[in-house]
C-alpha positions, 0 to 999 in steps of 0.5 A, a space after each residue: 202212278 201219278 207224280 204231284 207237281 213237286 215231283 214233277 218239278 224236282 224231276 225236270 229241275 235234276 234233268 235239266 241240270 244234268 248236260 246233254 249227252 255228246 254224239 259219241 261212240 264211247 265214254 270214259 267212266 271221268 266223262 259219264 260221271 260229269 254227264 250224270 253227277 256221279 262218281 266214278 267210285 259210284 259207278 264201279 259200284 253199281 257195276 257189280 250191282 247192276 247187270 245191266 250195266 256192262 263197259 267194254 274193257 280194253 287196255 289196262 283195264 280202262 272201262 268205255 260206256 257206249 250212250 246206252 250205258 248213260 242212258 241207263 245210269 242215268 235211269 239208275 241215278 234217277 231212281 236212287 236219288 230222286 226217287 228214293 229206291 234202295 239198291 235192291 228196289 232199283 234192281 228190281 224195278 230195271 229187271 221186272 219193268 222191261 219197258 224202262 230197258 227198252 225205252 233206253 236202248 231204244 232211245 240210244 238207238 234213235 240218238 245214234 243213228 238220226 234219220 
């Protein structure tokens, strides 16, 4: 599928305003919404909606998102908000393109461990 050049352009304009994501093991749910410009509220919803987004969760509940976790919201958001797919859209399109979910967890494996 061919994306016109003002796709293109909106695509790289969204990247490149989301910031670069630290070298860390873990992230809180306040840090992985600054890091892809959603809400935590979003977040717990998409939880329940997304089967491919599963925090840890220790202490009082509190949800810890490895950078894979980020990788794959980021997936998310970009294909709700930028690309204009409904919930069930998104769902369908993480789970019948296994080449998006291995791109992500092969980028956060490159990410983590830097040769």
């Amino acid at each position: 599928m061919t994306q016109t050049p003002e796709e293109n352009k909106r695509k790289r304009k969204v990247e490149d305003s989301l910031p670069p994501i630290p070298d860390k093991q873990y992230f809180t749910i306040s840090e992985v919404g600054d890091l892809c410009g959603v809400k935590p509220h979003v977040l717990r919803y998409w939880e329940q909606e997304f089967s491919q987004l599963k925090p840890a969760k220790r202490r009082g509940n509190r949800r810890y998102y490895q950078h894979k976790d980020v990788l794959m919201i980021r997936q998310i958001r970009t294909l709700l908000y930028d690309k204009g797919f409904t919930i069930e859209g998104a769902r369908t399109q993480l789970t019948t393109d296994k080449e998006v979910i291995k791109t992500v967890h092969a980028d956060a494996t490159v990410k983590k461990n830097p040769c």
